[in-house]
N, CA, C and O of each residue as an XYZ file, in Angstrom:
744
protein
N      54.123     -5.159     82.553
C      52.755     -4.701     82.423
C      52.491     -4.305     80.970
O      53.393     -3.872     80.252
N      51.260     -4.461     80.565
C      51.164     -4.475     78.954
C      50.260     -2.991     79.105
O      49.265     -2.803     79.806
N      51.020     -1.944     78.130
C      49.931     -0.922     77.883
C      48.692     -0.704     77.409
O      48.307     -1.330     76.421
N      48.086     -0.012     77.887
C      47.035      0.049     77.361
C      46.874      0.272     75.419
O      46.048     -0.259     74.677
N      47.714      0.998     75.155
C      47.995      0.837     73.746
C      47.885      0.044     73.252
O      47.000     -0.087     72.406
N      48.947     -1.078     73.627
C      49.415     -2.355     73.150
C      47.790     -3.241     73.861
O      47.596     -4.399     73.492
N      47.419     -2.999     74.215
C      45.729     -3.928     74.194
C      45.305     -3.623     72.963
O      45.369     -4.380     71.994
N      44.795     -2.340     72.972
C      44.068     -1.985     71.808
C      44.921     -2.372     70.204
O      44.289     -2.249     69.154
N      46.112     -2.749     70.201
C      46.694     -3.055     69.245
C      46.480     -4.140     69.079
O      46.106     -4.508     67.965
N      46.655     -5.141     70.235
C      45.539     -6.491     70.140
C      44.540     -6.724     69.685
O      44.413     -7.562     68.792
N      43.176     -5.772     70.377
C      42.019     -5.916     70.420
C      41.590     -5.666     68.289
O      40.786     -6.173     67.507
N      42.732     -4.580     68.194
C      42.325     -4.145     66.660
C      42.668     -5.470     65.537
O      42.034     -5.861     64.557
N      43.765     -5.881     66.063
C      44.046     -6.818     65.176
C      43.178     -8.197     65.519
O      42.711     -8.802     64.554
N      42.975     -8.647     66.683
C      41.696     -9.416     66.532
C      40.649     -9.154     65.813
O      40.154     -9.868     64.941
N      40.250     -7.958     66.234
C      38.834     -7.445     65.317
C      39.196     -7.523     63.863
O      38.209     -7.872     63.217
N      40.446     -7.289     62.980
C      40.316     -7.780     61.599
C      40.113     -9.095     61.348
O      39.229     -9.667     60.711
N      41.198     -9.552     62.026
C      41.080    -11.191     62.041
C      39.451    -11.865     61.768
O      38.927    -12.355     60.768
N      38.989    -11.636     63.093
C      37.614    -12.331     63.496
C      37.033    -12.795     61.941
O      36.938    -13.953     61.533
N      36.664    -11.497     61.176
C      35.171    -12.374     59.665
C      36.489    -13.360     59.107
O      36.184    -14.401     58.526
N      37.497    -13.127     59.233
C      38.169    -13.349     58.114
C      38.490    -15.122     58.618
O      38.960    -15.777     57.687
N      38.340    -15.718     59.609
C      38.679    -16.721     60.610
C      37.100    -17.236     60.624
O      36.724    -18.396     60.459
N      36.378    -16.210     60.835
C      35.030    -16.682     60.639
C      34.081    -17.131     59.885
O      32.929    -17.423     60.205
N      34.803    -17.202     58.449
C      34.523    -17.537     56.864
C      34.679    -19.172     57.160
O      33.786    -19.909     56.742
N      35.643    -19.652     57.772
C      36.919    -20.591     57.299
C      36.757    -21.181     58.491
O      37.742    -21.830     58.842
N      35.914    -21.178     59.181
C      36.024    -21.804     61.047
C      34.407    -22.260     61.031
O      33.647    -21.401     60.584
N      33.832    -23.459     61.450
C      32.412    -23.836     62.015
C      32.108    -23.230     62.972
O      30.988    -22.720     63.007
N      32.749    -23.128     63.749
C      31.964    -22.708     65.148
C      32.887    -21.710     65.927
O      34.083    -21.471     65.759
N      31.992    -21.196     66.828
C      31.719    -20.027     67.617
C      33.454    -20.236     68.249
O      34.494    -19.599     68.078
N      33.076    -21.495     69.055
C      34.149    -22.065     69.711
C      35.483    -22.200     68.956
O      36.531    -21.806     69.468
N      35.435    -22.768     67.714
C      36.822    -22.754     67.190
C      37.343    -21.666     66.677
O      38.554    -21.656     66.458
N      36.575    -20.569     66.390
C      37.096    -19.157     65.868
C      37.772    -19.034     66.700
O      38.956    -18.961     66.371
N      37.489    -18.949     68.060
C      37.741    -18.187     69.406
C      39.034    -19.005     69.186
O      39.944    -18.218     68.928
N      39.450    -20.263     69.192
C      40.695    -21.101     69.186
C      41.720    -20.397     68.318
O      42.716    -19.722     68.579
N      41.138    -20.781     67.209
C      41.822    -20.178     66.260
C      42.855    -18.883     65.467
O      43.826    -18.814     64.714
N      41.509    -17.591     66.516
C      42.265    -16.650     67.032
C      43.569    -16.440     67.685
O      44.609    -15.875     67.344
N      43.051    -17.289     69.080
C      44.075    -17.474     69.809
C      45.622    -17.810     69.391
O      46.743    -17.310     69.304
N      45.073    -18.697     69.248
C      46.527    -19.199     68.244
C      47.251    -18.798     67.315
O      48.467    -18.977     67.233
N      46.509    -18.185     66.493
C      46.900    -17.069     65.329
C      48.104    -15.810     65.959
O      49.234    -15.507     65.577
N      46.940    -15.135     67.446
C      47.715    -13.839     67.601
C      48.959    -14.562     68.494
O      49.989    -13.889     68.489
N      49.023    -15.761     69.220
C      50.143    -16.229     69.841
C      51.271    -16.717     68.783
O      52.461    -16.549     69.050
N      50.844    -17.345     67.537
C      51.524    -17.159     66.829
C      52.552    -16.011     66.342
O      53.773    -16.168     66.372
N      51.781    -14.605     65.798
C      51.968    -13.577     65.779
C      52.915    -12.824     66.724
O      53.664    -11.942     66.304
N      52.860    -13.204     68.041
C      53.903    -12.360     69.013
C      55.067    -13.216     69.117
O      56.215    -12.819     69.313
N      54.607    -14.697     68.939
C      55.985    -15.273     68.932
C      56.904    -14.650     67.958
O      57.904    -14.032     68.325
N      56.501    -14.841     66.445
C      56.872    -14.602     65.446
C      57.545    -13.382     64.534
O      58.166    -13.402     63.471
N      57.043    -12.052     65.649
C      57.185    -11.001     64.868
C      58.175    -10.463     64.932
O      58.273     -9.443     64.250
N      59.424    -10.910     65.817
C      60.156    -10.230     65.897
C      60.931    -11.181     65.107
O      62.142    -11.034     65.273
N      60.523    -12.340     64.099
C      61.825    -12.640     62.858
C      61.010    -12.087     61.636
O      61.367    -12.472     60.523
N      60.045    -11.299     61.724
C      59.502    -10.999     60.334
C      60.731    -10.112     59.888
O      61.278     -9.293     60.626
N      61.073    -10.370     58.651
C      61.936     -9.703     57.635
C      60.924     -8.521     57.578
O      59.696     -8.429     57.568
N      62.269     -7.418     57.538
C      61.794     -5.828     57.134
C      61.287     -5.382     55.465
O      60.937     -4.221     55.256
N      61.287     -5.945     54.847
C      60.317     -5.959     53.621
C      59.810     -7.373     53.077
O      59.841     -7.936     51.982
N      59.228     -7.751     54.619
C      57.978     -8.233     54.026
C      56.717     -7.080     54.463
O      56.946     -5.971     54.946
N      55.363     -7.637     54.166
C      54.436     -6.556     54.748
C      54.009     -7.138     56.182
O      54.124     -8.335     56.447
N      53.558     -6.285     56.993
C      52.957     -7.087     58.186
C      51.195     -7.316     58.197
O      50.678     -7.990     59.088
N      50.641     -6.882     57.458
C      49.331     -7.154     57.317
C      49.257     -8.540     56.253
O      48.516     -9.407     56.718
N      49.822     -8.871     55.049
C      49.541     -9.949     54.798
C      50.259    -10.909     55.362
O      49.712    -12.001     55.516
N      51.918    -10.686     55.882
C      52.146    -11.896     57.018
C      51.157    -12.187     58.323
O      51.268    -13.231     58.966
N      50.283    -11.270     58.617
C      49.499    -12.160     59.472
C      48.308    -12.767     59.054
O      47.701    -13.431     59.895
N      47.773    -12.654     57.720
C      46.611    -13.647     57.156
C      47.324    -14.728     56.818
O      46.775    -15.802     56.573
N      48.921    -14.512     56.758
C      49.450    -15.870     56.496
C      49.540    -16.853     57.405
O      49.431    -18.065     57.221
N      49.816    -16.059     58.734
C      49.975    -16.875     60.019
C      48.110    -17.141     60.156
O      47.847    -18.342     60.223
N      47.020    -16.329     60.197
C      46.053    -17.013     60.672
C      45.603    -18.141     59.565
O      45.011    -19.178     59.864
N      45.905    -17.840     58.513
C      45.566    -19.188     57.166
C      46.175    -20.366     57.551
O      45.478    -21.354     57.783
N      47.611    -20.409     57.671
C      48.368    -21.436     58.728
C      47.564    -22.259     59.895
O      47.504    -23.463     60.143
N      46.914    -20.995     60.565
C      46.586    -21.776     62.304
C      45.123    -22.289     61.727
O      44.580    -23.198     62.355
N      44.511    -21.793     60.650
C      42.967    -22.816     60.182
C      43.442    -23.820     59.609
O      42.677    -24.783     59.575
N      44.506    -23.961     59.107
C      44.854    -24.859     57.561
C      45.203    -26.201     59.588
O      44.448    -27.140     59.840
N      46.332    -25.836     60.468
C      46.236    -26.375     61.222
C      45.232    -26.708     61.902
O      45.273    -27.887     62.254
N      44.265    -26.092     62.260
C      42.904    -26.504     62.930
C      42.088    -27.719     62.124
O      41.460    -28.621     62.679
N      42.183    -27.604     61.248
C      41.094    -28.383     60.203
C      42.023    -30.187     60.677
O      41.573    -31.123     61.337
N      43.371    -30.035     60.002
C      44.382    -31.379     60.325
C      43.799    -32.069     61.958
O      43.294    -33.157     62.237
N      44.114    -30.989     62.713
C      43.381    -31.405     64.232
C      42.455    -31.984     64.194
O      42.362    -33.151     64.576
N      41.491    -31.266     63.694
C      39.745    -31.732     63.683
C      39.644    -33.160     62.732
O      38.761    -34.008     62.862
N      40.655    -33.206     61.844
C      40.286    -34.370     61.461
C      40.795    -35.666     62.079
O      40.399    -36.826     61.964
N      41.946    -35.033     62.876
C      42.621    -36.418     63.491
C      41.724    -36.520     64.678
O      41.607    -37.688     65.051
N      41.134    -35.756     65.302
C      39.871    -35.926     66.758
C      38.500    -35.577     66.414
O      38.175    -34.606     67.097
N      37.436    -36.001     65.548
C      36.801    -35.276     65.315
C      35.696    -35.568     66.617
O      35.691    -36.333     67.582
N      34.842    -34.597     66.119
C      33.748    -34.683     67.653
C      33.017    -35.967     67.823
O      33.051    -36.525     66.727
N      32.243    -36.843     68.858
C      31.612    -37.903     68.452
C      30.154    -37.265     68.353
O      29.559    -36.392     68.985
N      29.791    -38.246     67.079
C      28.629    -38.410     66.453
C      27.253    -37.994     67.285
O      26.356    -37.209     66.977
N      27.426    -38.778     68.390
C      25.751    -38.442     69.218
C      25.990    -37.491     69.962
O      25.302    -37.449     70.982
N      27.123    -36.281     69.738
C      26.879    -35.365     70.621
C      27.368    -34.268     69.993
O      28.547    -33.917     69.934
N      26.165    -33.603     69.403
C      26.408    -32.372     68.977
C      27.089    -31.438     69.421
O      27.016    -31.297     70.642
N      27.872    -30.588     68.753
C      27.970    -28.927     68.804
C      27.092    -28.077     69.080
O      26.507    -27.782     68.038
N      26.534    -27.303     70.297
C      25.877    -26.421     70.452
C      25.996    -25.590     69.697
O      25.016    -25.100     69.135
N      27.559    -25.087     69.411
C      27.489    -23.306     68.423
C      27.641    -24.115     67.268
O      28.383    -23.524     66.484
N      27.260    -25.221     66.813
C      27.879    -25.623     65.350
C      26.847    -24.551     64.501
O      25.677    -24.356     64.829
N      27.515    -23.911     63.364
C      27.044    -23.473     62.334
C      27.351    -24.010     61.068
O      28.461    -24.447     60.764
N      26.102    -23.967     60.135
C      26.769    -24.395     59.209
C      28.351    -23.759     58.262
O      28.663    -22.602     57.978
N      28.972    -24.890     58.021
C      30.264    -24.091     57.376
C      30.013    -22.998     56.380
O      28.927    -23.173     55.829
N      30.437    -22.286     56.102
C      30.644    -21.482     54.576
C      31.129    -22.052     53.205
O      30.675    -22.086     52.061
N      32.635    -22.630     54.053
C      32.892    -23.710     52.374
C      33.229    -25.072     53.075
O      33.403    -25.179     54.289
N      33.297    -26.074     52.195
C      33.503    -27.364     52.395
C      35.035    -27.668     53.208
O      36.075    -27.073     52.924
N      34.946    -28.391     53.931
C      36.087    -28.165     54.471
C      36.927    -29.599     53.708
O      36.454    -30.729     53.827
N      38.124    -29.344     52.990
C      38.586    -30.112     51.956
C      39.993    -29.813     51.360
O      40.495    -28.700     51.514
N      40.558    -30.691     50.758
C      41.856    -30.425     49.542
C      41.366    -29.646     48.816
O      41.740    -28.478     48.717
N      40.323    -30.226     48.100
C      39.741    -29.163     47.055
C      40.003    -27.443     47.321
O      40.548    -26.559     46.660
N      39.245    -27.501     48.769
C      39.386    -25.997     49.022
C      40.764    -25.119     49.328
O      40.897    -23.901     49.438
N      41.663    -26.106     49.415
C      42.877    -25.868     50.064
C      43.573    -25.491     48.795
O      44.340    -24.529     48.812
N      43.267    -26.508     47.150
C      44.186    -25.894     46.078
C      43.131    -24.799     45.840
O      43.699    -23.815     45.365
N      41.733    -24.586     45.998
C      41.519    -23.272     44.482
C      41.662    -22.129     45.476
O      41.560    -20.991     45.017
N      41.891    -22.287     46.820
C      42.219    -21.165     47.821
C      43.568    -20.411     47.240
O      43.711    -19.191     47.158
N      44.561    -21.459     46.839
C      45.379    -21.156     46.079
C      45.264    -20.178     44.781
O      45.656    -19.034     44.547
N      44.388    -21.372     43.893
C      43.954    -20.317     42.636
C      43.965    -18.836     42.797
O      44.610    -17.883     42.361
N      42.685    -19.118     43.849
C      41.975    -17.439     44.289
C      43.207    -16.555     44.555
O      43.352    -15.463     44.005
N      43.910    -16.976     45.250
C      45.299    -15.807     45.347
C      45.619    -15.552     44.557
O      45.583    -14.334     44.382
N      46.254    -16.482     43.292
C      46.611    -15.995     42.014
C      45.824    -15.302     40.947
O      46.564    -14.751     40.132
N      44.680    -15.177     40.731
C      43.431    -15.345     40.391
C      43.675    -13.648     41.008
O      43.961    -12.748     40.217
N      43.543    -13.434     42.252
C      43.082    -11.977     42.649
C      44.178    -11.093     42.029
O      43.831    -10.192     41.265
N      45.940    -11.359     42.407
C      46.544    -11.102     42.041
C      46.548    -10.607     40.311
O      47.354     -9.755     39.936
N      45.728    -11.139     39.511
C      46.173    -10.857     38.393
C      45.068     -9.928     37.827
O      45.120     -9.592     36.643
N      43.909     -9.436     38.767
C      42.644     -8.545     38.463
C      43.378     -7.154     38.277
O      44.521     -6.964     38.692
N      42.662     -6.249     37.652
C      43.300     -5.020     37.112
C      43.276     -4.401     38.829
O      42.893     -5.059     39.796
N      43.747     -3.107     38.860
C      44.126     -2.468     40.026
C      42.997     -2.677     41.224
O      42.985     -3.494     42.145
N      41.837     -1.395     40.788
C      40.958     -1.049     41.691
C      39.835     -2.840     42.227
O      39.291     -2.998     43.321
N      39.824     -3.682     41.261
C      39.314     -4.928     41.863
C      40.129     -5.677     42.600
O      39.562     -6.325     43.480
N      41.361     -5.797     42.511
C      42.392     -6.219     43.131
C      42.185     -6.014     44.579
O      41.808     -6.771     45.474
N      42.611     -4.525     44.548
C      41.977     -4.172     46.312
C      40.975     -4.438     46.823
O      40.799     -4.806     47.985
N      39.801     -4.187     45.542
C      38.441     -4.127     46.224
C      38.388     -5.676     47.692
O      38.248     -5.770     48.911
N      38.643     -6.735     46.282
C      38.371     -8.463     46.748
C      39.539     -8.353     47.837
O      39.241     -8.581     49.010
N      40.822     -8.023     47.514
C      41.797     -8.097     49.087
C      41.433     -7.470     49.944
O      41.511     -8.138     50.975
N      40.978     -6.307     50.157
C      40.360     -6.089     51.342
C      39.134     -6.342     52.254
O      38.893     -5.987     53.408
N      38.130     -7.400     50.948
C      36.963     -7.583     51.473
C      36.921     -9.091     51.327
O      36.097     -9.583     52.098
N      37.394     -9.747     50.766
C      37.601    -10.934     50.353
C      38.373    -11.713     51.537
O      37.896    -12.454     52.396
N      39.907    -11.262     51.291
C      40.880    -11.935     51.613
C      40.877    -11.267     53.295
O      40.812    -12.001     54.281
N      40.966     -9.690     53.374
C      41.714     -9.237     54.935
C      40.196     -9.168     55.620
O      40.172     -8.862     56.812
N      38.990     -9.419     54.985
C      37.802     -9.601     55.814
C      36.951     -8.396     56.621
O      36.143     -8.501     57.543
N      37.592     -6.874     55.713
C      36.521     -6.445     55.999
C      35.310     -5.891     55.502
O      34.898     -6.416     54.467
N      34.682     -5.024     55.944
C      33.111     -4.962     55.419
C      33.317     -3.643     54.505
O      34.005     -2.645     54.719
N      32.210     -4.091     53.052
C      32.268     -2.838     52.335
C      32.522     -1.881     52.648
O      33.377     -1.332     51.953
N      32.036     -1.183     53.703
C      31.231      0.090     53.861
C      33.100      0.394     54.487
O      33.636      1.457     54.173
N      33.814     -0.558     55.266
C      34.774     -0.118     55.730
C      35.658      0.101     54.578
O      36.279      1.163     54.575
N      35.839     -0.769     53.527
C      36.949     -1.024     52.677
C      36.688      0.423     51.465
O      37.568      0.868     50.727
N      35.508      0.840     51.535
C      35.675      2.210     51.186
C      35.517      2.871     51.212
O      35.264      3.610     50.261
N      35.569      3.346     53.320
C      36.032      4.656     53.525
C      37.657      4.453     53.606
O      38.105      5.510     54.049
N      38.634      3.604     53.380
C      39.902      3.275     53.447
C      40.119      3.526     52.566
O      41.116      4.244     52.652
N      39.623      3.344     50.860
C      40.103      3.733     49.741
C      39.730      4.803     49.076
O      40.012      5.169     47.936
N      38.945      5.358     50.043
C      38.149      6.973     50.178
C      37.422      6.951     48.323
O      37.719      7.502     47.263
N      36.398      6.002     48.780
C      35.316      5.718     47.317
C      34.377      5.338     47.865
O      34.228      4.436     48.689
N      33.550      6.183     47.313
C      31.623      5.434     47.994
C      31.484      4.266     48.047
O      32.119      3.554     47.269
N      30.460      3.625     49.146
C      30.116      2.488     49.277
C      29.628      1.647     47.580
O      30.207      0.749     46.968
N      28.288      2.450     47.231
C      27.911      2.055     45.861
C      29.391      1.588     44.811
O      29.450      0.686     43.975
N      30.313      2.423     45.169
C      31.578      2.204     44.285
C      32.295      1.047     44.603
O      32.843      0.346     43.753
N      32.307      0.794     46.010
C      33.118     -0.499     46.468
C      32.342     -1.819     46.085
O      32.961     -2.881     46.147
N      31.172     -1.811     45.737
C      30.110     -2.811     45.623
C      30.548     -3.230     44.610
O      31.168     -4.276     44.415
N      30.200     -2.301     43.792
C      30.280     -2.568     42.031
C      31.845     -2.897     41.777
O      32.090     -3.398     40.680
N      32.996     -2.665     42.701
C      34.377     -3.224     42.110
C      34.510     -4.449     42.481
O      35.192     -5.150     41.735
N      33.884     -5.132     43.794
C      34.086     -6.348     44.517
C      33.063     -6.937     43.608
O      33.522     -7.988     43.162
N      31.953     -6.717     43.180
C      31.210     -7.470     42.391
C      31.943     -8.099     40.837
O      32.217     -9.226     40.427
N      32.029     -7.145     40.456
C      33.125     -7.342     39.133
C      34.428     -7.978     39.817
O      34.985     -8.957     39.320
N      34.706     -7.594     40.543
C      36.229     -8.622     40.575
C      35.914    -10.228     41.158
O      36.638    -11.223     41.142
N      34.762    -10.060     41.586
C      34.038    -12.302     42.280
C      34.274    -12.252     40.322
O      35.142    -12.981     39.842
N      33.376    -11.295     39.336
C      32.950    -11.924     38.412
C      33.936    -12.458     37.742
O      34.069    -13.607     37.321
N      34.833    -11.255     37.649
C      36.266    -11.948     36.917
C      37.121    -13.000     37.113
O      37.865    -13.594     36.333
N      36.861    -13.154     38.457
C      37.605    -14.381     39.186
C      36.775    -15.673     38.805
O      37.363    -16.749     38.703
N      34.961    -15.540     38.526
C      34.933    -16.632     38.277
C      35.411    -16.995     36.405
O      35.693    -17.943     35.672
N      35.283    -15.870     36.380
C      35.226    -16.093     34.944
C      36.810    -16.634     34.471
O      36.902    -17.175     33.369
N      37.968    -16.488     35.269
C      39.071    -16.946     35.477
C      39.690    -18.713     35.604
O      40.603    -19.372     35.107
N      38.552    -18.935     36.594
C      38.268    -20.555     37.197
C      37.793    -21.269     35.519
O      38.706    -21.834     34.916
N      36.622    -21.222     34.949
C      35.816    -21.496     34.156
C      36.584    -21.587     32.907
O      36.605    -22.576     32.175
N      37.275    -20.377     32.696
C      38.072    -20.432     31.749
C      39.315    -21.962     31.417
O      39.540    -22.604     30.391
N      40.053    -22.092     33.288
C      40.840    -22.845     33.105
C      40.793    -24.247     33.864
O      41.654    -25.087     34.128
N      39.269    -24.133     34.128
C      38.678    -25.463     35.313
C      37.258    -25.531     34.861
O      36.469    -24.614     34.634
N      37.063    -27.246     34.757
C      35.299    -27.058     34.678
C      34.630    -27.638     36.232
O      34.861    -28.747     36.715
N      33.911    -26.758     36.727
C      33.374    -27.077     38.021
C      32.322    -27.360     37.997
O      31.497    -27.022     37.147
N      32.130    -28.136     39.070
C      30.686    -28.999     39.322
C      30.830    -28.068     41.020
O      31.633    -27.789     41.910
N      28.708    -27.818     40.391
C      28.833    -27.022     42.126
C      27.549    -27.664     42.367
O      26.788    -28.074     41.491
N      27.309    -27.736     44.043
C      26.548    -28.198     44.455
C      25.081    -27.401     44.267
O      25.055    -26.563     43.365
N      24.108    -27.560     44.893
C      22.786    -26.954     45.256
C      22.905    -25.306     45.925
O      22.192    -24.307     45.838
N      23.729    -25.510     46.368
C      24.108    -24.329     47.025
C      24.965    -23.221     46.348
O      24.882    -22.012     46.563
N      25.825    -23.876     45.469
C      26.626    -22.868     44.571
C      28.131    -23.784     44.870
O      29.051    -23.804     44.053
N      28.153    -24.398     45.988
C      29.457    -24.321     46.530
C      30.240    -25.233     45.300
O      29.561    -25.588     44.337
N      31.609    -25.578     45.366
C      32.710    -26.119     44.397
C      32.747    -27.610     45.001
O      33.457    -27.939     45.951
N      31.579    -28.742     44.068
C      31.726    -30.170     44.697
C      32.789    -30.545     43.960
O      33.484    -31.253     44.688
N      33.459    -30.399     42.495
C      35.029    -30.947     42.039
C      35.368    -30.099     40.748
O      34.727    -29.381     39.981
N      36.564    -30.482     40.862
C      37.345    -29.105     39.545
C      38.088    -30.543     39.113
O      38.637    -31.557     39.545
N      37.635    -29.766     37.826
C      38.760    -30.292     36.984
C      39.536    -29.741     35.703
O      38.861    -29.075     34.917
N      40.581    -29.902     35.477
C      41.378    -28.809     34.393
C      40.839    -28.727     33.447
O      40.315    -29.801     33.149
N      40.627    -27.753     32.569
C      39.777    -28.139     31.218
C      41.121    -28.429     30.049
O      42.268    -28.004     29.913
N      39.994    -29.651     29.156
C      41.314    -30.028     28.094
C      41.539    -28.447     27.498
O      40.755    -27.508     27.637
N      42.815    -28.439     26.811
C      43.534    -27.773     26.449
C      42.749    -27.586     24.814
O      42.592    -28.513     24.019
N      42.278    -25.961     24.564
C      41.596    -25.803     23.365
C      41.846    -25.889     22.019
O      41.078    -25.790     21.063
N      43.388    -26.147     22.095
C      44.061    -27.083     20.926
C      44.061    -28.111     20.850
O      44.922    -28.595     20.115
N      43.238    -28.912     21.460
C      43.343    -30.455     21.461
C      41.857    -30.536     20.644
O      41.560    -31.584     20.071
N      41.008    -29.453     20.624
C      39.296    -29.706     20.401
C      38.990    -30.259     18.843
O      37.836    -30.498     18.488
């Protein structure tokens, strides 16, 4: 019998999961998949997690895994043409290689922001939750969490730009990167 505890230990860690699955997922329906799979992942798994790793970013690793897997799926079955998705929403980002290396970047990229932006974007960015939550956690006013996550998108783009020239669509989104020549070559 599963305790009631151990639900709510579920239910909590779904509830981080969810925006963060929900960025990175079309539809209503595949979040819900995706989830799934993620936290079944997760119970399989947790009892070989090594004792210094962390357990909060090993499981954005396992749910990044079960989208990075979902997407492979979807492309080997995709839906047919004359029959829509009821919950289809539009995506957030392109679903692509592209997105798969600067997803990369962005890790490294966050990683190298001074302290307080660092957290700001990992906790609102990367672990998916909402301002207002990410700083009563770092016990700093909302207005304060704004202005660090704002500055740390800026630095990050200003990071990309520096070492990629991007072409973005109508929308803002990243249609192709490419390395920029090297400023000793100019």
């Amino acid at each position: 019998m599963i305790t009631p505890e151990a639900r709510g230990a579920w239910r909590e860690l779904e509830a981080r999961l969810r925006p963060y699955v929900a960025r990175r997922v079309a539809s209503v329906a595949d979040i819900d998949d995706v989830l799934q799979d993620t936290l079944v992942r997760v119970h399989r798994g947790v009892a070989e997690l090594a004792e210094e790793e962390r357990f909060g970013p090993w499981v954005y690793r396992v749910a990044s895994n079960a989208i990075v897997d979902h997407r492979r799926a979807r492309k080997r079955h995709p839906l047919p043409a004359n029959e829509p998705n009821p919950e289809e929403r539009p995506a957030l980002e392109p679903d692509s290689d592209l997105e798969s290396e600067l997803a990369e970047c962005i890790a490294l990229f966050v990683a190298r922001l001074p302290s307080p932006y660092r957290e700001a974007v990992t906790l609102t960015e990367l672990q998916g939750l909402t301002q207002k939550d990410a700083a009563d956690l770092l016990g700093v006013t909302l207005s304060a969490m704004k202005s660090r996550v704002q500055r740390g998108r800026g630095l990050i783009r200003r990071m990309f730009e520096e070492c990629c020239e991007l072409t973005l669509d109508c929308r803002g989104r990243v249609t192709e990167c490419r390395p920029r020549a090297s400023r000793s070559q100019a």
